[in-house]
TORDRENKOL-486015 format. One record per residue (C-alpha): residue number from 1; residue in one letter; x negated, y, z negated. Coordinates in nm, 2 decimals, padded with zeros to 4 digits. Example, Ala and Ser with C-alpha at 12.3 -4.5 7.8 and 13.67 -1.06 7.14 Angstrom:
// residues 2
+-----+------+--------+--------+--------+
: seq : type :     c1 :     c2 :     c3 :
+-----+------+--------+--------+--------+
:   1 :    A : -01.23 : -00.45 : -00.78 :
:   2 :    S : -01.37 : -00.11 : -00.71 :
+-----+------+--------+--------+--------+
END
This chain:
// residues 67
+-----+------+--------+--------+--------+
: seq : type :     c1 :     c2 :     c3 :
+-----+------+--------+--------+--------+
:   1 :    X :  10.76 : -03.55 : -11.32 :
:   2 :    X :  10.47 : -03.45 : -11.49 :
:   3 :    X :  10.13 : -03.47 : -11.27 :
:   4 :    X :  09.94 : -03.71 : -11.56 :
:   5 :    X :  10.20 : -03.88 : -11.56 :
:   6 :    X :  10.19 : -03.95 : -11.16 :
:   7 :    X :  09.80 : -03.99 : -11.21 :
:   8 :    X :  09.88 : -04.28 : -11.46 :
:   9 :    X :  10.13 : -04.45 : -11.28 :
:  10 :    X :  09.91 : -04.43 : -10.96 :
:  11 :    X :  09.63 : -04.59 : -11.12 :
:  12 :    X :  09.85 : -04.83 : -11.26 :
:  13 :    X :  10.03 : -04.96 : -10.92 :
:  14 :    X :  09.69 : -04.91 : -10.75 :
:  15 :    X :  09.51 : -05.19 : -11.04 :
:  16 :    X :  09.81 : -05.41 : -10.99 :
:  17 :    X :  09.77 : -05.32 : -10.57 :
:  18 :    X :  09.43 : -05.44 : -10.61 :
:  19 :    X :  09.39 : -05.66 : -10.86 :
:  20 :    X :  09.09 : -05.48 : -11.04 :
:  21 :    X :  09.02 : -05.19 : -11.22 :
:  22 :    X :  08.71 : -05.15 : -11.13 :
:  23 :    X :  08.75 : -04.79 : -10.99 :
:  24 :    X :  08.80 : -04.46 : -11.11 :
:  25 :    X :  09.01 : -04.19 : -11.03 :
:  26 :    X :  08.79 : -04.06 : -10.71 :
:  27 :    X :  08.75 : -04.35 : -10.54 :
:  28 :    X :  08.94 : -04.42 : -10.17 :
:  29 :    X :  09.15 : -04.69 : -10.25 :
:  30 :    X :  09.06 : -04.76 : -09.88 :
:  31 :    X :  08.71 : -04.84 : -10.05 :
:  32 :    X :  08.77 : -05.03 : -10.31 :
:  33 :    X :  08.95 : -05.31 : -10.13 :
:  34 :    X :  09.29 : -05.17 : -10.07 :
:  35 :    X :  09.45 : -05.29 : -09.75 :
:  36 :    X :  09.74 : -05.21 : -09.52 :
:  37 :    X :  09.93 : -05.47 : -09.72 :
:  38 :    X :  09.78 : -05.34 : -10.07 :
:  39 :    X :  09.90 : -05.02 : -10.01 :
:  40 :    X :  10.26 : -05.10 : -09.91 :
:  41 :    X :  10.23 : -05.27 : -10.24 :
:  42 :    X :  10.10 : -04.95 : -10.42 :
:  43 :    X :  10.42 : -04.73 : -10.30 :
:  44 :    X :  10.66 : -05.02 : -10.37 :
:  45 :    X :  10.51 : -05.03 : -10.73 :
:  46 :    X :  10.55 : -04.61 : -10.73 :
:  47 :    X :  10.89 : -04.58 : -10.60 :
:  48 :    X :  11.04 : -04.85 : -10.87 :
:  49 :    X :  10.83 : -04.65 : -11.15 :
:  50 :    X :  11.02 : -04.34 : -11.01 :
:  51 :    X :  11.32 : -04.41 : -10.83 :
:  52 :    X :  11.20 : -04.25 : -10.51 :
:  53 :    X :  11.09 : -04.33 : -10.19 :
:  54 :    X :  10.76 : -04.25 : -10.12 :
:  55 :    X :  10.60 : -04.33 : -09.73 :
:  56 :    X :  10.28 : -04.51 : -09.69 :
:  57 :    X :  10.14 : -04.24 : -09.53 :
:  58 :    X :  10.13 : -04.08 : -09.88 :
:  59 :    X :  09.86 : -04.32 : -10.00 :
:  60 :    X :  09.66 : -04.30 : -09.66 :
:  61 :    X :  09.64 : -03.86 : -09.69 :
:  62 :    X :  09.59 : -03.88 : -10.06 :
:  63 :    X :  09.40 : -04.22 : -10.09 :
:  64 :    X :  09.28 : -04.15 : -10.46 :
:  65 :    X :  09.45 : -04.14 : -10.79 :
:  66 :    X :  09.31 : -03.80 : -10.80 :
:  67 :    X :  09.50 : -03.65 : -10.54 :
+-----+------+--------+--------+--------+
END
């Protein structure tokens, strides 16, 4: 997988996550308004896109589409 590819798909689940796009790729999800319930919601949204299981803790290392 091709890393803008895995930027694009982040930003995607993280938009749908949230509900808003009013971030860009640097900001904490964390900050934004992304809960513990948002980001369970991110990973689910990742792992269909790819077919992979991804943990939680992921999103709370690399809390940005960024990383």
């Amino acid at each position: 997988m091709s890393e803008p590819l895995f930027k694009f798909n982040s930003y995607k689940a993280f938009k749908k996550a949230l509900g808003h796009s009013n971030f860009s790729k640097e900001d904490n999800f964390f900050d934004i308004g992304g809960d513990s319930i948002a980001a369970i919601n991110v990973m689910v949204l990742i792992e269909k896109e790819f077919n992979k299981t991804f943990p939680v803790s992921e999103l709370l290392l690399k809390p940005t589409v960024k990383k």
